[in-house]
C-alpha positions as CSV (number, residue, x, y, z in Angstrom):
1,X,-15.1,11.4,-3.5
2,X,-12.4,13.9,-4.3
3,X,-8.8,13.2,-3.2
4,X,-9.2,16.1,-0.7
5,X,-11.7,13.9,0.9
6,X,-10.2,10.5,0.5
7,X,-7.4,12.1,2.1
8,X,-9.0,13.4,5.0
9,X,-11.3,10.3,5.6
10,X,-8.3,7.9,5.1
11,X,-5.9,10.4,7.8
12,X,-9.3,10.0,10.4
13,X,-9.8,6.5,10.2
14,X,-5.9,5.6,10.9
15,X,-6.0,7.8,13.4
16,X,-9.0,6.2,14.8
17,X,-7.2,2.4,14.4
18,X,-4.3,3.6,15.6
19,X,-6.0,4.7,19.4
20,X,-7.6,1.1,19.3
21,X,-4.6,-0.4,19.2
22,X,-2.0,1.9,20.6
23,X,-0.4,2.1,17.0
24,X,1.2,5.2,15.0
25,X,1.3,5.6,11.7
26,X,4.6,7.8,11.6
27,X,6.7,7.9,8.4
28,X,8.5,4.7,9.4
29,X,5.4,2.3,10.7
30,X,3.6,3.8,7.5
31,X,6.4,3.1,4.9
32,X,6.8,-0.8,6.5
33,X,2.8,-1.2,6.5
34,X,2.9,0.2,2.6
35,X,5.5,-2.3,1.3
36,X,3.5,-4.8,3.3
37,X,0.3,-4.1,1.1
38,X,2.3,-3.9,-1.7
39,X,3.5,-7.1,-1.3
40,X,0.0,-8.4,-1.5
41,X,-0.2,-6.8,-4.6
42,X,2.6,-8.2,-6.0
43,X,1.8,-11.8,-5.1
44,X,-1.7,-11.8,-6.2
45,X,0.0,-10.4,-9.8
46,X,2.7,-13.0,-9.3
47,X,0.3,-16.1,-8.6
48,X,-2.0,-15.4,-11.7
49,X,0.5,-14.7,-14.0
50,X,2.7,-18.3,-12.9
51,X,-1.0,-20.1,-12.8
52,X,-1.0,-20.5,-9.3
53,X,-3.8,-19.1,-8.7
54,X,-7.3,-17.5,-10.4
55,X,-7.0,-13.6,-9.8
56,X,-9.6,-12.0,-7.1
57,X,-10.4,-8.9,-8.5
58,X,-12.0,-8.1,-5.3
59,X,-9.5,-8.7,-3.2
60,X,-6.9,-7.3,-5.6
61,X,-9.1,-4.3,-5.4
62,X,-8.6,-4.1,-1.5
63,X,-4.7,-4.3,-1.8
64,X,-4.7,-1.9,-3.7
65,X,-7.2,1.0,-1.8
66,X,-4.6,-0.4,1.1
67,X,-1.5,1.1,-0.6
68,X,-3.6,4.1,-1.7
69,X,-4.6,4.7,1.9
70,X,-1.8,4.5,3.3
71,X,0.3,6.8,0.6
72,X,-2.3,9.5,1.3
73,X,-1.3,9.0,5.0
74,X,2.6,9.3,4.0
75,X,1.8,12.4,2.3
76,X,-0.6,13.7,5.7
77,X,3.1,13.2,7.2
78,X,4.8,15.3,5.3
79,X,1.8,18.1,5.1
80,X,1.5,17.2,1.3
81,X,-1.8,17.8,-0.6
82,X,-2.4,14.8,-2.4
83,X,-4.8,16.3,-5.0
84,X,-2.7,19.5,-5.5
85,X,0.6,17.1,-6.0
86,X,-1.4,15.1,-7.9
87,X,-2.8,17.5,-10.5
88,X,0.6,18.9,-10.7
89,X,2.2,16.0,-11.7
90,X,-0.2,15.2,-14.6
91,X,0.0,18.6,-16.0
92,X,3.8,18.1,-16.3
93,X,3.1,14.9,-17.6
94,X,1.4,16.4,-19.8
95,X,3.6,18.9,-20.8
96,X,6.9,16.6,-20.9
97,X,5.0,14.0,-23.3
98,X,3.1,17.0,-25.5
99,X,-0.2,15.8,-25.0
């Protein structure tokens, strides 16, 4: 799946969650429900590193495609092309680090 279409689908499905349960994933409720995820991120990082607890891949992996999701949806906000922004930002990568 291209990031046009991860995009799209991940817009649609919020959408869809959000008329189940009489949500809105406006800038503010999306930036809140992103540090939220990233949080998880952060403590499953946290717990492995201090021994607390084995790391789940798996549901690192989740916590992650959470924050994804919902930066996609940020960008849907602000009528940003994810893949376009994207691609963009590597080529000046790119070109600022000369490779």
């Amino acid at each position: 799946m291209d990031l046009h279409e991860f995009q799209k689908k991940s817009v649609e499905l919020l959408k869809e969650i959000d008329s189940k349960h009489k949500g809105e994933h406006d800038t503010d409720t999306t930036i809140v429900h992103l540090l939220e995820e990233l949080g998880e991120v952060s403590r499953q990082l946290f717990n492995q590193k201090i021994g607390r607890a084995e790391l789940d891949k798996e549901n690192l992996g989740e916590e992650i495609s959470d924050c994804m999701i919902l930066l996609v949806q940020l960008a849907h906000n602000f009528d940003i092309d994810v893949e376009n922004a994207v691609e963009a930002k590597l080529k000046k990568l790119q070109e600022r680090f000369k490779i």
